[in-house]
ZAMAR-335117 format. One record per residue (C-alpha): x, y, z. Coordinates in steps of 0.5 Angstrom, whole numbers, plus 500, padded with zeros to 3 digits. Example, Ala and Ser with C-alpha at 12.3 -4.5 7.8 and 13.67 -1.06 7.14 Angstrom:
<sites>
525491516;527498514;
</sites>
This chain:
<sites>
864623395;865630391;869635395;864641397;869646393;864649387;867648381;861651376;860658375;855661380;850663376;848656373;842654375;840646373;833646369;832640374;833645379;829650376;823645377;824646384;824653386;818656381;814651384;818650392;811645394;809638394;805633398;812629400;819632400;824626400;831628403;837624401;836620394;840613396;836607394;831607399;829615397;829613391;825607391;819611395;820617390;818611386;813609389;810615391;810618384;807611382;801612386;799620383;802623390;806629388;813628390;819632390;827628392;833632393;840629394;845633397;851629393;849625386;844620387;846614390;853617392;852615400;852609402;848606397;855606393;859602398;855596398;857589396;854588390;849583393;842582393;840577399;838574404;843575409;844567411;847569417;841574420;838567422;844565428;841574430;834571430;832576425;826571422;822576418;828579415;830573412;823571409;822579406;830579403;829573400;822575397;824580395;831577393;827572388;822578386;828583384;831577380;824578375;823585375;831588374;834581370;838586367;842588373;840583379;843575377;843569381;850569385;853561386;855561393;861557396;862556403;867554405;867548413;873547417;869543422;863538423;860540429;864547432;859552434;852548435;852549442;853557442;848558437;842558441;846563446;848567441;840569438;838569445;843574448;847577442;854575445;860573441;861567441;867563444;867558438;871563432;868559426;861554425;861547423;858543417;852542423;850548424;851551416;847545414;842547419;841554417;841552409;836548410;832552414;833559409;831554403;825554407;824562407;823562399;816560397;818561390;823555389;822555382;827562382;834559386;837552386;837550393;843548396;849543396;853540401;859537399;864532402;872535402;873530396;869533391;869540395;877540393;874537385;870542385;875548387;882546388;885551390;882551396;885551403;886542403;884543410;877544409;872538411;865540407;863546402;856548402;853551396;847556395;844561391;843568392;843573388;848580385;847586383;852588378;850596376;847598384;848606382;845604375;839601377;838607382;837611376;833606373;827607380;829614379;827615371;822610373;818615379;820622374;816618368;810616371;809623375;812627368;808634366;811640363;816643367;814645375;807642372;811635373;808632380;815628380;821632380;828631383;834634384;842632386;847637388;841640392;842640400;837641406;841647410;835648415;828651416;824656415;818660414;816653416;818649409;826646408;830651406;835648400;841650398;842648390;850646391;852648384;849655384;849657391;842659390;838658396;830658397;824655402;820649400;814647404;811639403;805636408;810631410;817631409;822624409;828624412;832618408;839620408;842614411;848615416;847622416;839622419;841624426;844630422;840632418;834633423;838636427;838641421;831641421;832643428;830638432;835632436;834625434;839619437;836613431;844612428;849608429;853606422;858601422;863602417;864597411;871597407;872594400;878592395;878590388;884587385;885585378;888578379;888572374;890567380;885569384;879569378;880563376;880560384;873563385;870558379;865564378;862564384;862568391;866565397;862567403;865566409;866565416;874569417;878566423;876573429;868570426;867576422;863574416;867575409;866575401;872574395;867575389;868575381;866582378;866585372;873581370;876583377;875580384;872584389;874583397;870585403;868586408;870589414;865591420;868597424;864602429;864609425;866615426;862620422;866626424;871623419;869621411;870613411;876610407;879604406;886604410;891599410;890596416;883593412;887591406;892587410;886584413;883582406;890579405;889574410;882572409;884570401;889566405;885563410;882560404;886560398;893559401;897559395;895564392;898572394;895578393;899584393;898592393;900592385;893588384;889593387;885597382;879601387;878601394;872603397;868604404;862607407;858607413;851603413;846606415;845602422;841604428;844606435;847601438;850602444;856597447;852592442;857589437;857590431;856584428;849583431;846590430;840589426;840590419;832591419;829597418;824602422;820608420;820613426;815620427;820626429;817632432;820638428;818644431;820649426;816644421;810645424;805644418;808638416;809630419;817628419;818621418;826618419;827612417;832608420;836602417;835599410;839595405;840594398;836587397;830590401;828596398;822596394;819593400;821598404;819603400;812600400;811601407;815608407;810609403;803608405;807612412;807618407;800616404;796615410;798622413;796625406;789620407;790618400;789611398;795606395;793605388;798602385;803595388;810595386;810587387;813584380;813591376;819591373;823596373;826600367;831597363;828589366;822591362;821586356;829584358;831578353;833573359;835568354;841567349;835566343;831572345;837577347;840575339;834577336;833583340;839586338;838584331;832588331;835594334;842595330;839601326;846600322;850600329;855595329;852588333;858587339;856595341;848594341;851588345;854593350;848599351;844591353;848590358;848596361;842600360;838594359;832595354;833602356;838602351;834604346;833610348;842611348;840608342;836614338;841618341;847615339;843614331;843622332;850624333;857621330;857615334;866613334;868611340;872615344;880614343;882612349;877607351;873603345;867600349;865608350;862613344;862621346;854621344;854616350;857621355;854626353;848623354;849622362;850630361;843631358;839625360;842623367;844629370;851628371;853635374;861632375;867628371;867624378;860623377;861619370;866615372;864613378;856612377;854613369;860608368;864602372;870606369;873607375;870601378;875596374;882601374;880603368;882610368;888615366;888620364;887621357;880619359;879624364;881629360;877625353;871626357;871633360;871636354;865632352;861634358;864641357;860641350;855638353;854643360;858649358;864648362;869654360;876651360;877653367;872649370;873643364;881644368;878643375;873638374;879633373;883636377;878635383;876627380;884626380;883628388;878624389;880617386;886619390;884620397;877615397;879610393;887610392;887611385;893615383;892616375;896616371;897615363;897607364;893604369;897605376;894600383;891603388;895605393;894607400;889614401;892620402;890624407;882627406;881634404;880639409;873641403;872633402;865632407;864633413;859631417;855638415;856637409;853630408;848631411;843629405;846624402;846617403;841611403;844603403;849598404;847591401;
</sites>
């Protein structure tokens, strides 16, 4: 999240932008640029529609960046009797495995079974009448029972293993520092997604490539930092964040994908829709060697004892905890609070009773709200996780047809995006030409899957760079590294000074290519940076001058962009920076200027 204190002169006007204002038209404005905005964007600009997304944050700052880092699909929504969403998640599972290879792997998951038979009589209650069960945990029965049956929802066996039961024995043979109280294991696959924010850039450079043109001639044209503040004149009156410039825009049909905050934005638009009721999901991430080597590089996935379904999951050298399920307050910004911490705590003890985690190993926290449908005195935990497209009446819109969608989550978006789609395309009485199904998306195209494939690639591709650096920029961007690389070849490419694995060609490209507006937009989005604990302050302070260079920043504004992304990765993250890496400690208090609900409004999409 960024504070809404301007910190650029207000005369900047964003070329991006620029696009926008001169030509404010299009068949399809697309509000909120969290994942499933920007997949629709795609889509649509796929099928020749001329399609215009703004994002009042940065792209897929909202929930989108508060998600698990999971593709899939969701075992425990068969005891809700959610059917078709499992079969479509899966599906779509095993397609993003093929089409995004560079950022979605197969996950092994563990599930670990403290009983035989618990649970197998209040099953059937439970998805007959979403009641809490009396039960706290479900036996091996139960497990097995919905393992076999979510093997079943995958036509394409061919793209996971099925899964595995194991015996307490070999349970403990396998992972011995599980909990000696365990009775069985089952093992499955899913899947993960170890870039989320980059791979939404990827579908966003995929719908801005295939709709490109000549400045405002572009029939796919998107923006950030640009918010819907209202109507008038009958168009959406937006507001570029950045310079305060403000100007009407008129589309046919208008989508409204801003995730938690859509009740808001239509109110925006001046109209009163009741469709959300987000629930809000903490994270921590913790740098413990004890912990990494227990996981023996796979997911726990598990039941903790007040029956709220958990994760402990190896990432990026680090172990990621979550998560919680707790009713949302949109009037205040999520954060993780100690509370939360406290309950991670005890479900890696629950499962790994010898091993301690503490508040020095937290390197990053993180929560947000899942974009849920209102729910009433329903409990959190049985709110569907599928998703609808609802028509709303916008009196002061009344040219254009205003779709809201409602729900959503990381593992479906191409599908959703499908049929938000043909919902915008219909009303436009424009035919579909184009299916997304098995298209790859950017950097997954002609990714080099296999060890052999990937040496060559590289070989091919060092142009006198050095071998481990192109290994990184493939690992990153996929086999869109090769456009980093022509930019790297055209500067000085030495890597930064206070973290190797970087070069100042590469940050400036974020800038330049990815429209990055902030600091915190690098180190938080571009880059995992902050994600492991990797910053201090001498990076900030690297990378600012960087980015001052490359956006024209004068020195007060290069001052205040560190000063804000500090204030940010203290109060939503608990990352108090220092010269060496400090934990991260309990959030401050939010600032008053963080996001309000008003503020908000445009931001937003999808938690896994």
């Amino acid at each position: 999240m960024t504070p809404s204190k301007k910190t650029h002169e207000t005369s900047d006007i964003r070329a991006n932008v620029t696009r926008i204002s001169e030509r404010p038209d299009a068949k399809v404005l697309i509000i909120g640029g969290g994942i499933n905005g920007i997949a629709t964007f795609r889509d649509l600009s796929l099928q020749g529609v001329d399609v215009v997304l703004v994002e009042r944050n940065d792209y897929a700052s909202g929930a989108s960046a508060a998600s698990s880092h999971m593709i899939h699909g969701g075992i425990r929504y068969l005891e809700n009797g959610e059917f078709r969403l499992v079969r479509e998640s899966v599906e779509e599972r095993n397609g993003l495995l093929k089409i995004a290879p560079h950022y979605v792997k197969p996950l092994q998951t563990t599930m670990p079974i403290f009983s035989t038979f618990s649970g197998i009589l209040n099953a059937p209650l439970r998805m007959l009448t979403h009641k809490q069960r009396s039960t706290k945990e479900r036996g091996a029965l139960l497990i097995q029972i919905g393992m076999t049956l979510y093997d079943s929802f995958s036509r394409d066996g061919g793209s996971v293993p099925k899964h595995v039961f194991r015996t307490r024995k070999a349970a403990l043979r396998d992972m011995p520092a599980l909990n000696k109280g365990i009775k069985y294991t089952g093992t499955y696959y899913d899947a993960s997604v170890h870039e989320p924010e980059r791979l939404a850039l990827d579908v966003l450079k995929d719908g801005l490539a295939a709709g490109s043109g000549e400045g405002s001639a572009a029939t796919a044209r998107s923006a950030n930092y640009v918010e819907a503040v209202g109507a008038k004149e009958g168009g959406v009156l937006l507001r570029d964040v950045v310079s305060g410039t403000e100007f009407v825009f008129a589309a046919d049909v208008v989508i409204n994908a801003s995730g938690p905050w859509t009740d808001l934005t239509n109110e925006f638009l001046g109209t009163t829709s009741q469709y959300m009721g987000g629930t809000k999901g903490s994270h921590i991430v913790v740098d413990s060697p004890e912990l990494l080597k227990a996981t023996n590089g796979r997911e726990l996935f598990f039941e903790n004892n007040d029956g709220r379904i958990v994760l402990i999951y190896p990432l990026k050298g680090r172990v990621l905890i979550g998560t919680t399920d707790l009713e949302a307050d949109m009037s205040k910004p999520a954060i993780c609070t100690e509370e939360e911490v406290d309950y991670f705590f005890d479900l890696v003890k629950h499962v790994f009773p010898k091993i301690t985690i503490t508040r020095s190993e937290i390197v990053y926290r993180y929560s947000g709200v899942r974009p849920l449908p209102k729910h009433d005195d329903l409990a959190a935990g049985f709110v569907s996780r599928d998703y609808r497209i609802v028509e709303t009446s916008v009196a002061a819109l009344p040219k254009s047809k205003v779709l809201s969608l409602v729900g959503g989550k990381w593992t479906t978006f191409r599908a959703l995006s499908t049929h938000l789609s043909t919902e915008a395309t219909t009303r436009l009485g424009v035919a579909r030409t184009i299916d997304t199904a098995g298209m790859p998306i950017g950097g997954g195209k002609d990714f080099p899957v296999l060890p052999g494939d990937r040496a060559r690639w590289i070989t091919d591709h060092l142009n006198g760079l050095e071998r481990d650096q192109v290994d990184r920029l493939l690992t990153r961007y996929g086999t869109r590294a090769e456009d980093v690389i022509q930019t790297l070849l055209d500067q000085p490419s030495e890597p930064l000074a206070s973290d190797s694995d970087f070069t100042a060609a590469e940050i400036a490209y974020f800038a330049e290519h990815e429209d990055a507006v902030h600091l915190v937009d690098v180190v938080l989005r571009r880059t995992n940076l902050a994600f492991v604990g990797g910053v201090t302050i001498e990076l900030l302070t690297e990378l600012a001058g960087i980015l001052q260079s490359s956006l024209g920043w004068s020195d007060e504004v290069r001052d205040s962009e560190i000063e804000n992304t500090t204030s940010i990765l203290a109060t939503y993250h608990g990352v108090e920076v220092g010269s060496q890496h400090v934990p991260a400690a309990a959030p401050a208090a939010a600032p008053v200027e963080a996001e309000s609900p008003v503020t908000a409004a445009a931001s937003g999409s999808a938690q896994a």
